[in-house]
mmCIF file of the N, C-alpha and C atoms, coordinates in Angstrom:
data_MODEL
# 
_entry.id   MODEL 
# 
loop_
_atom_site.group_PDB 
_atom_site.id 
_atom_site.type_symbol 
_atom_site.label_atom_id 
_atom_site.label_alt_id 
_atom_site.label_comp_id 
_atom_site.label_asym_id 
_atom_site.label_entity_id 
_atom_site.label_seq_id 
_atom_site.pdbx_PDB_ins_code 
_atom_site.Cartn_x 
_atom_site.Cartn_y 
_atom_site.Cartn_z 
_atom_site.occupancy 
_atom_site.B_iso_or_equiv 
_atom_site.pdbx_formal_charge 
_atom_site.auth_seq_id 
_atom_site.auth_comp_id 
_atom_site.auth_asym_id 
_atom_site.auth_atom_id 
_atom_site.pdbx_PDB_model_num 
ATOM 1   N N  . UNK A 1 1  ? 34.300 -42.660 -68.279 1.00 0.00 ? 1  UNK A N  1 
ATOM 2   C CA . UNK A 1 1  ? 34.296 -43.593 -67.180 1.00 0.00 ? 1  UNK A CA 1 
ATOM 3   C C  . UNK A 1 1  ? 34.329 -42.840 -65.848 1.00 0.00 ? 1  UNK A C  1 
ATOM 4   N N  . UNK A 1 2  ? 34.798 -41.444 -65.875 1.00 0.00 ? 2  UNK A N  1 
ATOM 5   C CA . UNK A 1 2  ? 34.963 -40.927 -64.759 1.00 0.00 ? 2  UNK A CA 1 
ATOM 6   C C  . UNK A 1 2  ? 34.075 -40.317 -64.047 1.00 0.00 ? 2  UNK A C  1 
ATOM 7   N N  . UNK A 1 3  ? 33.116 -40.116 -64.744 1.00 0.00 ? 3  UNK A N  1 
ATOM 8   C CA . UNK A 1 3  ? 31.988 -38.988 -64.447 1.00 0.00 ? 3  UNK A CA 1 
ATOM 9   C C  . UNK A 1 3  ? 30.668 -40.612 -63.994 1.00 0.00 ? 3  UNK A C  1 
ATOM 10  N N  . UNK A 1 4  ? 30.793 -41.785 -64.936 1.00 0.00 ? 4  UNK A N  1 
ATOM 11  C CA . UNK A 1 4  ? 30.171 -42.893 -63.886 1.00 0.00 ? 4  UNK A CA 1 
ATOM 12  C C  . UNK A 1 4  ? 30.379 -43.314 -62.575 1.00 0.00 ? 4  UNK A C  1 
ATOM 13  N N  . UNK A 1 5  ? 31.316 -43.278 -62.508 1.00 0.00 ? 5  UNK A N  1 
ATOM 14  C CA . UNK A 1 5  ? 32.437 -43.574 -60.746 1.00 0.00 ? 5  UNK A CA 1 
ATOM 15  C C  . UNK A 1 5  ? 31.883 -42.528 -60.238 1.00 0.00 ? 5  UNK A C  1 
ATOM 16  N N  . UNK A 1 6  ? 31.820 -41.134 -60.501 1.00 0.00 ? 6  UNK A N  1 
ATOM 17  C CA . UNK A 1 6  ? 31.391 -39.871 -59.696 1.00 0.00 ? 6  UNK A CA 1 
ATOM 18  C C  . UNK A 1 6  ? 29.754 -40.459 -59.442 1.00 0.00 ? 6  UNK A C  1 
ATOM 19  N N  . UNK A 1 7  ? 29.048 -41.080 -60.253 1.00 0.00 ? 7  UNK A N  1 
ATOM 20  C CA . UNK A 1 7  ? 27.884 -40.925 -60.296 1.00 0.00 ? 7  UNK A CA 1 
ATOM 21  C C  . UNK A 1 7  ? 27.574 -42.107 -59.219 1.00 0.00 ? 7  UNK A C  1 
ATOM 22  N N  . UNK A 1 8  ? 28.216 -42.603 -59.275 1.00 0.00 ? 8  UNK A N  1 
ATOM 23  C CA . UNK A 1 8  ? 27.954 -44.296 -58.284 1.00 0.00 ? 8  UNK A CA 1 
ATOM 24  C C  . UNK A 1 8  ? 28.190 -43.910 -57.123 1.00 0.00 ? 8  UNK A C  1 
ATOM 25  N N  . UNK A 1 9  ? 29.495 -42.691 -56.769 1.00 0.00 ? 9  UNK A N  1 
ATOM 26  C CA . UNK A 1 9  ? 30.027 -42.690 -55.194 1.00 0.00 ? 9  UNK A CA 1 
ATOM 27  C C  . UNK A 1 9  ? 28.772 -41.960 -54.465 1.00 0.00 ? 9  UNK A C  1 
ATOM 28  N N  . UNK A 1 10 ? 28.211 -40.942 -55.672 1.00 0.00 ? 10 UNK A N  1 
ATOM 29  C CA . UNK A 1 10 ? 27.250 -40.593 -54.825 1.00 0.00 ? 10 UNK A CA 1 
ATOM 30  C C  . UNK A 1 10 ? 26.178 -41.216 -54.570 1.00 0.00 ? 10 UNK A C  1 
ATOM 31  N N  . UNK A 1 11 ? 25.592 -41.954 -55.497 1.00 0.00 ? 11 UNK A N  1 
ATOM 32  C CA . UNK A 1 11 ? 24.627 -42.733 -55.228 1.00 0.00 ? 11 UNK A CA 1 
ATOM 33  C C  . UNK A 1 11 ? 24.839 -43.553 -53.527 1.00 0.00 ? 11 UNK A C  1 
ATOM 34  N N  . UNK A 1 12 ? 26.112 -44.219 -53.309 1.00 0.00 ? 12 UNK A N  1 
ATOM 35  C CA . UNK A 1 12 ? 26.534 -44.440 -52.098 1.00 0.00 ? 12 UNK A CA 1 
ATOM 36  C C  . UNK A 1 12 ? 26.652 -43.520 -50.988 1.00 0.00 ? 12 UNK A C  1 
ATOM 37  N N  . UNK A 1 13 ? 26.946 -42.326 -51.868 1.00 0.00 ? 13 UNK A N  1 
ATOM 38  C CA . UNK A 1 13 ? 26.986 -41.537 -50.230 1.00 0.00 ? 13 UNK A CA 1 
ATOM 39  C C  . UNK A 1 13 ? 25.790 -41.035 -49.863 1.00 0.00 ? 13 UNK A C  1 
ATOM 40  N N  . UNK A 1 14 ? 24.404 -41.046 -50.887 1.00 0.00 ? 14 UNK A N  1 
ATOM 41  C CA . UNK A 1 14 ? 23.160 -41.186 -50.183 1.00 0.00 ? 14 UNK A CA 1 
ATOM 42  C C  . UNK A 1 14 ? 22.351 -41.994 -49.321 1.00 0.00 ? 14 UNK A C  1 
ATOM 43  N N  . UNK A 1 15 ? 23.401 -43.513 -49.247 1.00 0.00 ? 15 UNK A N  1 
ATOM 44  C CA . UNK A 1 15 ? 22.995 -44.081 -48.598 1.00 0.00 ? 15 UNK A CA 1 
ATOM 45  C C  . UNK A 1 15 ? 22.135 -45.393 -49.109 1.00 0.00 ? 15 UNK A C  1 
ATOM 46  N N  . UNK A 1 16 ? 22.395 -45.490 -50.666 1.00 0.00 ? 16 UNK A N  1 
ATOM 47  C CA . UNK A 1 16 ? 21.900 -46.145 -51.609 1.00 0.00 ? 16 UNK A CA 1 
ATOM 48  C C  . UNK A 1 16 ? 22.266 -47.800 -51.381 1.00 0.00 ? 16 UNK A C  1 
ATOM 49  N N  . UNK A 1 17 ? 21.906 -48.523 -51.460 1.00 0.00 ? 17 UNK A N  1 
ATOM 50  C CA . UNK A 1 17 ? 22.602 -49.990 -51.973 1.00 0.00 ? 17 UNK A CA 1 
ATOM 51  C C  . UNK A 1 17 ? 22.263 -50.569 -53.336 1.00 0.00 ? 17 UNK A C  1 
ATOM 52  N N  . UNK A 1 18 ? 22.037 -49.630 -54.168 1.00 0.00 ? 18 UNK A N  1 
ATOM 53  C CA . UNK A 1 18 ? 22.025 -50.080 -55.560 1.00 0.00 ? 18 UNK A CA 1 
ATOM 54  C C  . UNK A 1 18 ? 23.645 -50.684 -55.825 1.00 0.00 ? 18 UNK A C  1 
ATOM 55  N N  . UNK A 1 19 ? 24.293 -50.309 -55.315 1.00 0.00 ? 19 UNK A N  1 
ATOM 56  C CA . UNK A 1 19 ? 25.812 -50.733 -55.398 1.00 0.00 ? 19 UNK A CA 1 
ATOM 57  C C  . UNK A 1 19 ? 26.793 -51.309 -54.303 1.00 0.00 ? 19 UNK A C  1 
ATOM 58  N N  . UNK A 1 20 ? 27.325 -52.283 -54.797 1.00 0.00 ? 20 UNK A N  1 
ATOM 59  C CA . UNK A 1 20 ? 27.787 -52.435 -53.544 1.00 0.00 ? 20 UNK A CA 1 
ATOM 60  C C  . UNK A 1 20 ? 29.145 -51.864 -52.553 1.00 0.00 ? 20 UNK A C  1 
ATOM 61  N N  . UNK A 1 21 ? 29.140 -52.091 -51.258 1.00 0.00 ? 21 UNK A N  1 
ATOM 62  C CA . UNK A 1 21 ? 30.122 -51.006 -50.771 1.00 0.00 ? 21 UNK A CA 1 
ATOM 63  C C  . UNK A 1 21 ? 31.407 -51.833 -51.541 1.00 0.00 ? 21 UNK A C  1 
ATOM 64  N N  . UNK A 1 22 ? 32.379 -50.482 -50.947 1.00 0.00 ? 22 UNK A N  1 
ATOM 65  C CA . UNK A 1 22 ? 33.394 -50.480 -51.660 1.00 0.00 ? 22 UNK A CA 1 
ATOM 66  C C  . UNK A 1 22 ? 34.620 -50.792 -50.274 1.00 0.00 ? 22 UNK A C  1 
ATOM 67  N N  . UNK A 1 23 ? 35.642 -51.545 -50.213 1.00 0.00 ? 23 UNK A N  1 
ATOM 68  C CA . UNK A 1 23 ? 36.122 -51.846 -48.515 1.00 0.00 ? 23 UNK A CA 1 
ATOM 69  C C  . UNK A 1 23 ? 37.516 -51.527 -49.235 1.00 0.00 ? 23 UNK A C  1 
ATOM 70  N N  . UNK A 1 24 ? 38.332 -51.496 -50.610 1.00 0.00 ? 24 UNK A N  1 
ATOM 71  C CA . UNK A 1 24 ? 39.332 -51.301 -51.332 1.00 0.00 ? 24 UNK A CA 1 
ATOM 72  C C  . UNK A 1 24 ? 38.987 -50.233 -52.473 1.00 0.00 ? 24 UNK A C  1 
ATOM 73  N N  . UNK A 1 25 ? 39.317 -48.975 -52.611 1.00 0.00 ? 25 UNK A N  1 
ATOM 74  C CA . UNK A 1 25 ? 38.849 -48.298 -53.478 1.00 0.00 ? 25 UNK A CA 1 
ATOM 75  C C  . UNK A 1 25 ? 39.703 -49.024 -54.766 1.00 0.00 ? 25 UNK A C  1 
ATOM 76  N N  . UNK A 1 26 ? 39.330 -48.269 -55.718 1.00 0.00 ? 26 UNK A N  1 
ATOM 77  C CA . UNK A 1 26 ? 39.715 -48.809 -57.209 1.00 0.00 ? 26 UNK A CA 1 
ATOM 78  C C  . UNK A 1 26 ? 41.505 -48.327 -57.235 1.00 0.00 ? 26 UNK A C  1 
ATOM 79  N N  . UNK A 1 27 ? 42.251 -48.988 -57.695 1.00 0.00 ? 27 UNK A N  1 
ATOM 80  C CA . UNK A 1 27 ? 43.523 -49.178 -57.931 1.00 0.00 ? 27 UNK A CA 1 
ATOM 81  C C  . UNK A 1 27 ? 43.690 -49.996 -59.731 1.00 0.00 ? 27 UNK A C  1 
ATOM 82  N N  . UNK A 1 28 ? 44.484 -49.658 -59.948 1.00 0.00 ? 28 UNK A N  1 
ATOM 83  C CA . UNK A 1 28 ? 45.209 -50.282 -61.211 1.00 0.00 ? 28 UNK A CA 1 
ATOM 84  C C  . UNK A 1 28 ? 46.207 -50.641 -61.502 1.00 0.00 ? 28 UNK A C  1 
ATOM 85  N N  . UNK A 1 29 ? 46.388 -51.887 -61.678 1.00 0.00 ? 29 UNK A N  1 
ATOM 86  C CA . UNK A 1 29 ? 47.210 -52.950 -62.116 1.00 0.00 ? 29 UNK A CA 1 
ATOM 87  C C  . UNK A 1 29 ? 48.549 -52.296 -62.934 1.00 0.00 ? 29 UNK A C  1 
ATOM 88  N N  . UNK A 1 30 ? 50.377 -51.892 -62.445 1.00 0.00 ? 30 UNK A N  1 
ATOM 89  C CA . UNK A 1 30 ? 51.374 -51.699 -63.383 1.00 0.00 ? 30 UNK A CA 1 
ATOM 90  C C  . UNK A 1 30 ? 51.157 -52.351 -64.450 1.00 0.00 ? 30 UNK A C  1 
ATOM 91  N N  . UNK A 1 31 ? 51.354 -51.342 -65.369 1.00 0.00 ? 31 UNK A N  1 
ATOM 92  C CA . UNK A 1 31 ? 51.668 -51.593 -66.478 1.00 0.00 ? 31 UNK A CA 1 
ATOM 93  C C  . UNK A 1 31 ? 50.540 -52.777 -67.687 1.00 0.00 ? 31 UNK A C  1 
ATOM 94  N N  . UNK A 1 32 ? 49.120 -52.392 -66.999 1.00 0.00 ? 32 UNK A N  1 
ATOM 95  C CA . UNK A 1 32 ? 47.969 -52.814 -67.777 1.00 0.00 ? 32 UNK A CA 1 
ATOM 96  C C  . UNK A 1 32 ? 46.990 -52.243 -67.073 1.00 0.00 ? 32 UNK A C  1 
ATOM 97  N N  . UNK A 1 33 ? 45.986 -51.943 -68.057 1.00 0.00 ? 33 UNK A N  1 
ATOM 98  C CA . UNK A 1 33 ? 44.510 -50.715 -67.759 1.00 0.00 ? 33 UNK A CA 1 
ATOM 99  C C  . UNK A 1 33 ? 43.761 -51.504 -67.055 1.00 0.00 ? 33 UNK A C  1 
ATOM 100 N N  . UNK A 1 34 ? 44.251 -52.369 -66.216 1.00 0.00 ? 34 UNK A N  1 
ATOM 101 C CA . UNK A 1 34 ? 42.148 -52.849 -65.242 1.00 0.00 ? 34 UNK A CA 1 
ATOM 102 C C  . UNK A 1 34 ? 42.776 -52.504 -63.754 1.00 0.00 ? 34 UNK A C  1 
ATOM 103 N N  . UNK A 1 35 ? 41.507 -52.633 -63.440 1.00 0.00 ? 35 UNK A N  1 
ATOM 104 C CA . UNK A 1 35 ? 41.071 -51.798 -62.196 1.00 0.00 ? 35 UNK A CA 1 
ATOM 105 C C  . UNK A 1 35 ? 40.356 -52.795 -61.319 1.00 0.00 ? 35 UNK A C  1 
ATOM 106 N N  . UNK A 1 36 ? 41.049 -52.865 -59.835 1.00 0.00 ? 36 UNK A N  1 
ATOM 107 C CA . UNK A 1 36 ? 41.024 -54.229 -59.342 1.00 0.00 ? 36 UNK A CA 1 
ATOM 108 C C  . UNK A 1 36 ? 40.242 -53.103 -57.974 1.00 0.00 ? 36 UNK A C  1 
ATOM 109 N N  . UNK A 1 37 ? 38.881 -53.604 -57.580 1.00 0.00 ? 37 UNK A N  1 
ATOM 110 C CA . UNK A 1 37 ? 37.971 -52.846 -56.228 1.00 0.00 ? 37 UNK A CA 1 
ATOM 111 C C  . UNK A 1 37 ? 37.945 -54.383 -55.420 1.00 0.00 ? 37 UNK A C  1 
ATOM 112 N N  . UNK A 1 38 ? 37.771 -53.899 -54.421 1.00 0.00 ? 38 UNK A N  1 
ATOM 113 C CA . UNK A 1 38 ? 37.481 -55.150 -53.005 1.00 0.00 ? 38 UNK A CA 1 
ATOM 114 C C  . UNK A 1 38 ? 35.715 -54.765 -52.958 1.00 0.00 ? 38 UNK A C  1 
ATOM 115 N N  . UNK A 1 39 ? 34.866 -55.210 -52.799 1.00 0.00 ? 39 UNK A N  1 
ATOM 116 C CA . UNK A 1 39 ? 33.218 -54.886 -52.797 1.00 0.00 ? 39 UNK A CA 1 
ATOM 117 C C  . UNK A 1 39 ? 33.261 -56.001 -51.368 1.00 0.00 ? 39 UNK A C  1 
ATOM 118 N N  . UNK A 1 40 ? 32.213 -55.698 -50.185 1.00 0.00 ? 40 UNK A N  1 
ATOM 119 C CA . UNK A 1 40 ? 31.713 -56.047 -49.099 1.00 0.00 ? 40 UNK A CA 1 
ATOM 120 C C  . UNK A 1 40 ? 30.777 -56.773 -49.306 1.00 0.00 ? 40 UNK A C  1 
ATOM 121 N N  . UNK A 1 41 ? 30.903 -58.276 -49.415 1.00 0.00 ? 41 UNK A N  1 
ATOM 122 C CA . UNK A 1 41 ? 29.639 -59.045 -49.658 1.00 0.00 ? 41 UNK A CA 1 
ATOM 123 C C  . UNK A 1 41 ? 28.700 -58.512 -50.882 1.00 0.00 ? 41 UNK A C  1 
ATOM 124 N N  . UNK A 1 42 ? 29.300 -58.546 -52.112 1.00 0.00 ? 42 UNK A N  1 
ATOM 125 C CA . UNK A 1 42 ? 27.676 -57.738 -52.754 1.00 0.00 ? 42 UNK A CA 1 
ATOM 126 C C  . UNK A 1 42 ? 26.888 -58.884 -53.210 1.00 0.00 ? 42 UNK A C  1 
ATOM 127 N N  . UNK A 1 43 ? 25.784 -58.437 -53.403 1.00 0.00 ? 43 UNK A N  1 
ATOM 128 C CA . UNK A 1 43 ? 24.669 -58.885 -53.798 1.00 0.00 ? 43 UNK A CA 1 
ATOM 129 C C  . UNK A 1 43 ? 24.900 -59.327 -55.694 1.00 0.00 ? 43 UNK A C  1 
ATOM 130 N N  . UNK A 1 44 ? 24.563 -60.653 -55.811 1.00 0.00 ? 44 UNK A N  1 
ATOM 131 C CA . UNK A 1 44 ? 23.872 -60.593 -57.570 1.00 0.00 ? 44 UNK A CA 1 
ATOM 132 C C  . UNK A 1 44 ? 23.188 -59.508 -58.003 1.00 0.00 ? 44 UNK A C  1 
ATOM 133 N N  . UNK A 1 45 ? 21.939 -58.754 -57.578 1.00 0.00 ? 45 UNK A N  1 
ATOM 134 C CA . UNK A 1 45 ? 21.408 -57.633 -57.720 1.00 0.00 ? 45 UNK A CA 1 
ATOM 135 C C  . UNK A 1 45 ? 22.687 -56.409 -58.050 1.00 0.00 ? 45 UNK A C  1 
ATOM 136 N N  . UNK A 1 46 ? 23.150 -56.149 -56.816 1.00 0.00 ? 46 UNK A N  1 
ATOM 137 C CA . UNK A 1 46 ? 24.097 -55.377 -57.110 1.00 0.00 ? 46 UNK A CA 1 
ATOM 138 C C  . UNK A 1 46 ? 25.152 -55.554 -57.703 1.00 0.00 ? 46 UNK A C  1 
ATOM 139 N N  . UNK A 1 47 ? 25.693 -56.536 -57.972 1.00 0.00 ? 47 UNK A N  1 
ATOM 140 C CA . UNK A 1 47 ? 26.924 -56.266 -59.101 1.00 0.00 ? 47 UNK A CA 1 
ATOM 141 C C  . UNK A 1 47 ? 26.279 -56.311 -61.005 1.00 0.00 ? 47 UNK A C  1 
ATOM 142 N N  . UNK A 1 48 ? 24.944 -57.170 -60.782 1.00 0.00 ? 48 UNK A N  1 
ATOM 143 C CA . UNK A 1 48 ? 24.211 -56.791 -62.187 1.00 0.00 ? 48 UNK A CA 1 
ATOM 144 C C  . UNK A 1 48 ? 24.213 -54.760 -62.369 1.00 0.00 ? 48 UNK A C  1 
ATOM 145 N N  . UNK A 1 49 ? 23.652 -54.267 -60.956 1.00 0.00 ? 49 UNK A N  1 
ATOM 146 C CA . UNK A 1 49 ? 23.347 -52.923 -61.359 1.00 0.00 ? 49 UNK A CA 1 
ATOM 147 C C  . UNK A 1 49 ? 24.801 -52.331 -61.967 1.00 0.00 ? 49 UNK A C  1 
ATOM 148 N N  . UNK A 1 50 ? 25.792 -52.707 -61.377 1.00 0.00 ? 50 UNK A N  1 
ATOM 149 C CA . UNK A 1 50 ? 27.198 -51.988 -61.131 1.00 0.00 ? 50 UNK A CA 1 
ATOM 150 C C  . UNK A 1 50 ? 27.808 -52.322 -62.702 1.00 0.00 ? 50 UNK A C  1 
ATOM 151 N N  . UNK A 1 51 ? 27.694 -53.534 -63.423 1.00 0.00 ? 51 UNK A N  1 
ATOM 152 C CA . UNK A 1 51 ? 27.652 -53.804 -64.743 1.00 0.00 ? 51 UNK A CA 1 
ATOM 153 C C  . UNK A 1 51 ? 26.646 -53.055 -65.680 1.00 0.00 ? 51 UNK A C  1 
ATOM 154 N N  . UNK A 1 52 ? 25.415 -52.784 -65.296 1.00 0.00 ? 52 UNK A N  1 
ATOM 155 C CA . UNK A 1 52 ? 24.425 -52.178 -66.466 1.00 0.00 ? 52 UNK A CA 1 
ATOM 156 C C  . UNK A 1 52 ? 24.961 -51.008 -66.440 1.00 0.00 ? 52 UNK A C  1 
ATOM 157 N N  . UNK A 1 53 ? 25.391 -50.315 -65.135 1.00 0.00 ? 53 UNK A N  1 
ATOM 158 C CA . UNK A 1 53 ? 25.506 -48.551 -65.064 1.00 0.00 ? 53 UNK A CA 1 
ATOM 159 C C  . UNK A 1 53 ? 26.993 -48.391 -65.816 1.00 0.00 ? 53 UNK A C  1 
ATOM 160 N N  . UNK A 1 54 ? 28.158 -49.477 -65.942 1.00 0.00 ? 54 UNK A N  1 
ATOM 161 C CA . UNK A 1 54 ? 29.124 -48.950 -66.201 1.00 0.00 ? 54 UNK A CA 1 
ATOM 162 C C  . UNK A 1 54 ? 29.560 -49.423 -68.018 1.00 0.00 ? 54 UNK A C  1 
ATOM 163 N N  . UNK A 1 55 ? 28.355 -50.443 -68.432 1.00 0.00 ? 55 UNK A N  1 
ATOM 164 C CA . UNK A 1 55 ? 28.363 -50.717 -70.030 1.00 0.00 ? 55 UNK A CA 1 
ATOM 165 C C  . UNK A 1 55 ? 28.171 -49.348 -70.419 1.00 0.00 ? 55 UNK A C  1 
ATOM 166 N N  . UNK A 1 56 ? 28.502 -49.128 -71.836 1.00 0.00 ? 56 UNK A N  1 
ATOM 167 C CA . UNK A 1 56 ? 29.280 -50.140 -72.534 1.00 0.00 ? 56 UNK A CA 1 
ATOM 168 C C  . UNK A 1 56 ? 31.017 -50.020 -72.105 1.00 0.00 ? 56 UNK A C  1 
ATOM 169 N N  . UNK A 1 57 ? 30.933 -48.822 -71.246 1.00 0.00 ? 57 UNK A N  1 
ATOM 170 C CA . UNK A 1 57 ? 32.419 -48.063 -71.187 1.00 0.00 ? 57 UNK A CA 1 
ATOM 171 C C  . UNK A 1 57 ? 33.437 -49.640 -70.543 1.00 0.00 ? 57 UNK A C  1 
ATOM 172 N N  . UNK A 1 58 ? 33.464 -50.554 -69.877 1.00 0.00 ? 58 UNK A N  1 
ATOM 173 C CA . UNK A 1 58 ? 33.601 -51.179 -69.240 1.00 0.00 ? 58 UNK A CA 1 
ATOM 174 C C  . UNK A 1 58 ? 33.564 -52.804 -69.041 1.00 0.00 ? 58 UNK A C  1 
ATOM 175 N N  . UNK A 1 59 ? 34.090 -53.949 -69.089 1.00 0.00 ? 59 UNK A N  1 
ATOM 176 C CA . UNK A 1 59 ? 33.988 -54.958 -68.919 1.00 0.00 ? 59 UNK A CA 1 
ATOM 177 C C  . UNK A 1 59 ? 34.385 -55.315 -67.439 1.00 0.00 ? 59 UNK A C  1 
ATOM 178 N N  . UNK A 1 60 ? 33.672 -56.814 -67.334 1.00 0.00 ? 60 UNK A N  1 
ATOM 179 C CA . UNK A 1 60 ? 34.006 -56.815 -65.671 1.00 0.00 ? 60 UNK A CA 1 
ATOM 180 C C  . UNK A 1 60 ? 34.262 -58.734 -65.701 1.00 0.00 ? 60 UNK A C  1 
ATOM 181 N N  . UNK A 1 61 ? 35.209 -58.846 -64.485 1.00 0.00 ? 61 UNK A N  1 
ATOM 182 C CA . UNK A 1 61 ? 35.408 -60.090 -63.889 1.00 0.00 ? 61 UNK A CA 1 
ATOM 183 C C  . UNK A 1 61 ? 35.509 -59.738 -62.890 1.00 0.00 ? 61 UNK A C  1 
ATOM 184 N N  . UNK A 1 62 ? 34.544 -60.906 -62.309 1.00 0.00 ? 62 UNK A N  1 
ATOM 185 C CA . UNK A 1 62 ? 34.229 -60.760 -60.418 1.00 0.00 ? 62 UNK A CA 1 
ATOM 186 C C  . UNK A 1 62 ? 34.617 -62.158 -60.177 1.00 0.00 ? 62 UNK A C  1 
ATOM 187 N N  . UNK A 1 63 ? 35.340 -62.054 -58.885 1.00 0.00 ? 63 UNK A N  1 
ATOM 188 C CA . UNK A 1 63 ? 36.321 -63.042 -58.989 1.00 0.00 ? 63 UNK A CA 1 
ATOM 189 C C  . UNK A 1 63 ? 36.560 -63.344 -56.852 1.00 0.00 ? 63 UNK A C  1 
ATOM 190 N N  . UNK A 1 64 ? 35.740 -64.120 -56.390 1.00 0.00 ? 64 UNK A N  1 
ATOM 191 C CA . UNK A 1 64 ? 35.538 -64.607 -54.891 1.00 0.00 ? 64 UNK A CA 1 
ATOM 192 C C  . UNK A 1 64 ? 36.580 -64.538 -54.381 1.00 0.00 ? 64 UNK A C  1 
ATOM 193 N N  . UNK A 1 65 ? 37.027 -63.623 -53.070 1.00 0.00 ? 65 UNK A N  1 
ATOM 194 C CA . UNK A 1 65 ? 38.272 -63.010 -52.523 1.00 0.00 ? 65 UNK A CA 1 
ATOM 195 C C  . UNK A 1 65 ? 38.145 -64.056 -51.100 1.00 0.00 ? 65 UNK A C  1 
ATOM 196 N N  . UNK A 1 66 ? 39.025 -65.133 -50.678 1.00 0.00 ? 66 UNK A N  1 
ATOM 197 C CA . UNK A 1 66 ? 38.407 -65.885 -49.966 1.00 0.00 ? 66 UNK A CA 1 
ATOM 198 C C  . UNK A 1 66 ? 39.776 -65.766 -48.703 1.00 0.00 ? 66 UNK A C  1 
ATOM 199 N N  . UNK A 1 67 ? 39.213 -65.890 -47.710 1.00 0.00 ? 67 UNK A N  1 
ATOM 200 C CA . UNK A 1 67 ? 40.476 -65.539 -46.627 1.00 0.00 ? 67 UNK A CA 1 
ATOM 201 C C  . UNK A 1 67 ? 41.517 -67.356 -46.567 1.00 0.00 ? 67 UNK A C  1 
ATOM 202 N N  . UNK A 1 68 ? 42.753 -67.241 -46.838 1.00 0.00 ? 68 UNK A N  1 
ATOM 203 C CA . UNK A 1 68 ? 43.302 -68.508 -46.764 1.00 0.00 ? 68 UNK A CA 1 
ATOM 204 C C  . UNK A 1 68 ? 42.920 -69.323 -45.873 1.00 0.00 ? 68 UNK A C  1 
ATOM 205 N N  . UNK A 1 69 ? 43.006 -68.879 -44.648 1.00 0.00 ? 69 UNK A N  1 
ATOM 206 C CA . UNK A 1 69 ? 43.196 -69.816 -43.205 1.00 0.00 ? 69 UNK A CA 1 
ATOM 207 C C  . UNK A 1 69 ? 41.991 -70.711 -43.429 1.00 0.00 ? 69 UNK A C  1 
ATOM 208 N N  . UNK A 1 70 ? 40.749 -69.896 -43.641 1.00 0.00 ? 70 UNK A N  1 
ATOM 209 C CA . UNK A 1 70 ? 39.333 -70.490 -43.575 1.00 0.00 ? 70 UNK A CA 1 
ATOM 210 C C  . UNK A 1 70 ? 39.552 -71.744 -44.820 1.00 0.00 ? 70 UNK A C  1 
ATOM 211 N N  . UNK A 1 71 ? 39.753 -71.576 -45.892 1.00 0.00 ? 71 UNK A N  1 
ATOM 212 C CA . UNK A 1 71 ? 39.937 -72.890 -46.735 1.00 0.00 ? 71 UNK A CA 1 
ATOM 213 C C  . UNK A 1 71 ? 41.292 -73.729 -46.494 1.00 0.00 ? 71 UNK A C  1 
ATOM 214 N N  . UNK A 1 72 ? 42.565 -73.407 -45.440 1.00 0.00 ? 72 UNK A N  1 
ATOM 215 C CA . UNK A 1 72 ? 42.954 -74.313 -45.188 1.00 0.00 ? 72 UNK A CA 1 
ATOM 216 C C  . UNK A 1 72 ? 41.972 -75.117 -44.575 1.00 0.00 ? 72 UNK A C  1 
ATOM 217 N N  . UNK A 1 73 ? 40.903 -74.621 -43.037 1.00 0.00 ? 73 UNK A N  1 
ATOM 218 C CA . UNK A 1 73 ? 40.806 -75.141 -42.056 1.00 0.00 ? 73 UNK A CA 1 
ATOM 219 C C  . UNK A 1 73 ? 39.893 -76.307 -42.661 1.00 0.00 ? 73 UNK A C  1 
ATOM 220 N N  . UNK A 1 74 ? 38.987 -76.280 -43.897 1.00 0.00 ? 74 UNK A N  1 
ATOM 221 C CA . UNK A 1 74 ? 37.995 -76.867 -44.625 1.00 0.00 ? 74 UNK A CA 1 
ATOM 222 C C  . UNK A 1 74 ? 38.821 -77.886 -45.240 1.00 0.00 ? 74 UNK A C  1 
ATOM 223 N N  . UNK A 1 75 ? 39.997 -77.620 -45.814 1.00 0.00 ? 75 UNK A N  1 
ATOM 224 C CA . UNK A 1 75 ? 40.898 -78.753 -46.470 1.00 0.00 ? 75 UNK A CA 1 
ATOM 225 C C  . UNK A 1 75 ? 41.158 -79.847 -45.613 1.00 0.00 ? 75 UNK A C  1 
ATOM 226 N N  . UNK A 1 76 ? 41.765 -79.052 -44.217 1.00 0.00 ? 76 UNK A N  1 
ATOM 227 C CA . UNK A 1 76 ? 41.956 -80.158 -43.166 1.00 0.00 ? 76 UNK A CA 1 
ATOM 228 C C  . UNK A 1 76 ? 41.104 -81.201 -42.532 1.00 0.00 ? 76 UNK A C  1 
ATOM 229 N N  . UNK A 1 77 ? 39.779 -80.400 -42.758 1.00 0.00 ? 77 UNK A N  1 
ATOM 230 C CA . UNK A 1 77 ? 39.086 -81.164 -42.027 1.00 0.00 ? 77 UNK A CA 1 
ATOM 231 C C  . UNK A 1 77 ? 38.340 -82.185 -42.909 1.00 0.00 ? 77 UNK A C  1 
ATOM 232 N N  . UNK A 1 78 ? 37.923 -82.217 -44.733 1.00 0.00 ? 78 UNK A N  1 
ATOM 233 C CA . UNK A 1 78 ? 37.486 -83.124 -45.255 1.00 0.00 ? 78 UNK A CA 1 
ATOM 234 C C  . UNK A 1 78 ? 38.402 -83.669 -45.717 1.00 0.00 ? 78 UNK A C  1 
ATOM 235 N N  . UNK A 1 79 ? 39.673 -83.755 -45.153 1.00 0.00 ? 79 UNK A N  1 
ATOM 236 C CA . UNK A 1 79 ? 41.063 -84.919 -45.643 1.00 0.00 ? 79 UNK A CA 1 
ATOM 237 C C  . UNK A 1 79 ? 40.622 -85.986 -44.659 1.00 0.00 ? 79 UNK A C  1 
ATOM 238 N N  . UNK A 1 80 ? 40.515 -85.188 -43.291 1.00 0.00 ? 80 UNK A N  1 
ATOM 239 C CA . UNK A 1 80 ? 40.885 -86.983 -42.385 1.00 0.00 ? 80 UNK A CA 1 
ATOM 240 C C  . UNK A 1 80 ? 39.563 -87.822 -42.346 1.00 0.00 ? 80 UNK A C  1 
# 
């Protein structure tokens, strides 16, 4: 798995967008093996590539990181 991550950062540090950026590097969860990244707007394209390059070593859940305030302000406003 480690030598894929090597292979992706560079792909990014060429300047690539086969992948998408990274705004939270990879961290892992106490006391269980997954690995939680923040990604900058990616693309369907790019998180398909970021899944093909890291099978079979790898499973993935992508999961919409949404800022609170903004879905309070949406709650408030289709209540009244």
């Amino acid at each position: 798995m480690a030598d894929k991550f090597k292979l992706a950062m560079v792909e990014r540090q060429k300047g690539s967008e086969k992948f998408p950026k990274m705004v939270f590097l990879p961290h892992i969860l106490s006391g269980e093996f997954k690995i939680i990244v923040i990604y900058e707007d990616p693309t369907e394209e790019q998180l398909n590539n970021l899944m093909l390059h890291y099978l079979p070593v790898m499973t993935f859940e992508f999961l919409p990181l949404t800022e609170y305030t903004k879905i309070m302000e949406k709650y408030f406003k289709e209540k009244k």
